[in-house]
C-alpha positions in Angstrom: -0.3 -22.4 6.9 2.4 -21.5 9.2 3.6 -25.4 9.7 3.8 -25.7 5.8 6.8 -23.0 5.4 10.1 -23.8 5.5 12.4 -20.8 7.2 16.0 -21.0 7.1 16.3 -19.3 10.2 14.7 -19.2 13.3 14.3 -15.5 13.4 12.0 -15.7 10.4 9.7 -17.9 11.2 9.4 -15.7 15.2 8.7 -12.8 12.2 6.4 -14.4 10.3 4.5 -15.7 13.0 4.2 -12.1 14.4 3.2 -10.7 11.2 0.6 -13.3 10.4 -0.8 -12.7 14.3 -0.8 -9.1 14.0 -2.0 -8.7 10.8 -4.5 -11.3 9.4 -7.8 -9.5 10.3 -6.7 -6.3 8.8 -5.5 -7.4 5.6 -8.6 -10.1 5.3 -11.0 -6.9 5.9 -9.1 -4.9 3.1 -9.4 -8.2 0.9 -13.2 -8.5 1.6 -13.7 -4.6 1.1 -12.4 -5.3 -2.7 -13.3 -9.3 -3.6 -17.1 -9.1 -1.5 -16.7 -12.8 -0.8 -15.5 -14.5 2.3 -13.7 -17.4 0.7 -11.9 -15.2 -2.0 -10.8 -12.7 1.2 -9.1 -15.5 2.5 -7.5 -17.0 -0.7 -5.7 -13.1 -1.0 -4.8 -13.2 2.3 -3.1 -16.5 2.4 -1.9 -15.8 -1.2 -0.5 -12.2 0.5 1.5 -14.5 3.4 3.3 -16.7 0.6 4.3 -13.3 -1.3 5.7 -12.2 2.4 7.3 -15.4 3.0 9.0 -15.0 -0.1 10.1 -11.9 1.0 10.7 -11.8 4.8 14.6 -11.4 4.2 13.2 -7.3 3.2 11.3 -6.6 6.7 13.8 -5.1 8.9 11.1 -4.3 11.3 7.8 -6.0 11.6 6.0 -3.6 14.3 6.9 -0.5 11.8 4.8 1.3 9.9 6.4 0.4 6.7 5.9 -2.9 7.4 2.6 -2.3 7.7 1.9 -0.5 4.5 3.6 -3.2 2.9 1.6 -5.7 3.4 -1.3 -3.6 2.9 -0.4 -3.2 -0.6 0.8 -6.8 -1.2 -3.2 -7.5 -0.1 -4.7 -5.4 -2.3 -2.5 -5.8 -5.4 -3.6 -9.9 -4.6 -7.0 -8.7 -4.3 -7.5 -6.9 -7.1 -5.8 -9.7 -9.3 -8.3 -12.3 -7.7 -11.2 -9.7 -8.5 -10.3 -9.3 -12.1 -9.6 -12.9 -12.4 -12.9 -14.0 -11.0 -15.0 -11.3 -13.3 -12.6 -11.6 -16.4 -12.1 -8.3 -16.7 -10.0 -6.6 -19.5 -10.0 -3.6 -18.7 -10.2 -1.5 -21.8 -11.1 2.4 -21.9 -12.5 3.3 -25.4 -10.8 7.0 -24.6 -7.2 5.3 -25.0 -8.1 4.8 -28.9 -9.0 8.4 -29.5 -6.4 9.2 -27.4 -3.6 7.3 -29.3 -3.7 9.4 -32.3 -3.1 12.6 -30.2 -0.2 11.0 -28.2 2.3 13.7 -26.7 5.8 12.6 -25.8 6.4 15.9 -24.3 3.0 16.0 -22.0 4.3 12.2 -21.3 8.2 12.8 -20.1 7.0 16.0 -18.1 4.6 13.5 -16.1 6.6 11.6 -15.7 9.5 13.7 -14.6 6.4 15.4 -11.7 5.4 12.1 -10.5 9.2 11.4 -9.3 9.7 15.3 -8.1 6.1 13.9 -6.4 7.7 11.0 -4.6 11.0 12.7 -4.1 8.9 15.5 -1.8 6.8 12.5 -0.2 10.0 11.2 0.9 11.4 14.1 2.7 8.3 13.2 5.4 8.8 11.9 8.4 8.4 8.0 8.7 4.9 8.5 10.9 3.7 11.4 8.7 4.7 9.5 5.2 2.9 6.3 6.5 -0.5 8.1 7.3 0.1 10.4 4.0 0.5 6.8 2.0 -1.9 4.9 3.6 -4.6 7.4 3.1 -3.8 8.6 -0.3 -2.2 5.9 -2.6 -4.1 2.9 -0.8 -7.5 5.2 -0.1 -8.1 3.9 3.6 -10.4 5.2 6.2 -9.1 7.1 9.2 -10.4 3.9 11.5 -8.2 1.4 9.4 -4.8 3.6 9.2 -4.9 4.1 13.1 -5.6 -0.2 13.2 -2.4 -0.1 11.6 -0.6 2.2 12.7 -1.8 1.8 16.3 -2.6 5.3 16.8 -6.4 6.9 17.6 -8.5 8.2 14.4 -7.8 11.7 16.0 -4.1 11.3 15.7 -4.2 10.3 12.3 -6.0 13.3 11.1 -3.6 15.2 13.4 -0.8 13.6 11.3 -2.4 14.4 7.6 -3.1 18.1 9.2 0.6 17.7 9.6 1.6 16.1 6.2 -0.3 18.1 4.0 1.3 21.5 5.8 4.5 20.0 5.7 3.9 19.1 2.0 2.8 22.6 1.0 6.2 24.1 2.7 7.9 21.8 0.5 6.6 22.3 -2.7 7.0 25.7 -2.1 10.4 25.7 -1.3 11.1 22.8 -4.7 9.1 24.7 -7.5 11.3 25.3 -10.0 11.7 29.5 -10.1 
C-alpha cells in the first residue's frame, strides 16, 4: 500500500512508514473487535492509512500518545461505518419520537454548555494522564490494549487512571460553579 502513495516530502513518507509499522496490528485488532471479520478488519485498516495519509501534514509526533489515540479513533470511526454499511443499519430509537414532543431547549443548551466545561477540565490533564483517561473512557479499551499503545505495563495504566480520576475530582471541585 505504502509504494501506491505519493508524499511530497521525504519526511512523510519516513512517518508514514513508521506509523504503518508501529501500528497495523493494533488498529487491525480494534477493527476486528467491532466488524468480526478478517477481510473487513483489513479493508478499515487500510481505509484508516488513506484517511492518515491524507492527513500526515497534522502528526507532529508519531511516537506520541496523541498520535496514537488518533489513529485509534480514525479505526474505529472506519469500522463502525464498514459495520453499519455491511448490516444496513439505520439506526432509529422509537424513544426519539416520544421524545420529540417533550423537546427542552433549556435541558439541551445546559448539555451542551457541561459537555464543553467536561472537555475543558479533561484538558487541564497531563498529556500521559489525558491519553490513558481518553483511551479508556471515550474509545472503551482494555487496560492490555492502552498500555500496547502507549507502551507502558497494564499496572501503569491503572496507576495513571488512579491518577486521572483524582486529579479530575480536584478539578471539578475547584470549577463548580458556587
Amino acid at each position: 500500500m505504502i509504494f501506491l502513495l505519493s508524499f511530497e516530502t521525504e519526511a512523510e513518507k519516513t512517518t508514514f512508514e513508521f506509523l504503518y509499522e508501529k501500528y497495523k496490528k493494533l488498529l487491525w485488532r480494534k477493527a476486528f473487535d467491532i466488524l468480526k471479520d478478517y477481510s473487513l478488519a483489513e479493508d478499515a485498516v487500510s481505509e484508516a492509512f488513506i484517511r492518515v495519509y491524507r492527513n500526515i501534514h497534522r502528526i507532529e509526533n508519531p511516537d506520541s500518545n496523541k498520535t496514537a489515540a488518533f489513529l485509534v479513533t480514525i479505526v474505529r470511526n472506519v469500522s463502525i461505518d464498514l459495520y453499519h454499511a455491511r448490516n444496513k443499519i439505520i439506526p432509529i430509537d422509537i424513544d426519539d419520537f416520544e421524545q420529540a414532543d417533550s423537546f427542552d431547549l433549556e435541558e439541551s443548551v445546559a448539555s451542551r454548555d457541561e459537555a464543553v466545561r467536561a472537555a475543558e477540565i479533561i484538558d487541564k490533564l497531563s498529556e500521559e494522564l489525558r491519553a490513558v483517561f481518553l483511551l479508556k473512557y471515550a474509545h472503551d479499551l482494555p487496560h492490555k490494549e492502552i498500555g500496547e499503545i502507549l507502551n507502558i505495563s497494564e499496572n501503569n495504566v491503572t496507576v495513571r487512571l488512579h491518577r486521572a480520576k483524582k486529579k479530575l475530582g480536584k478539578l471539578v471541585s475547584a470549577y463548580a460553579p458556587e
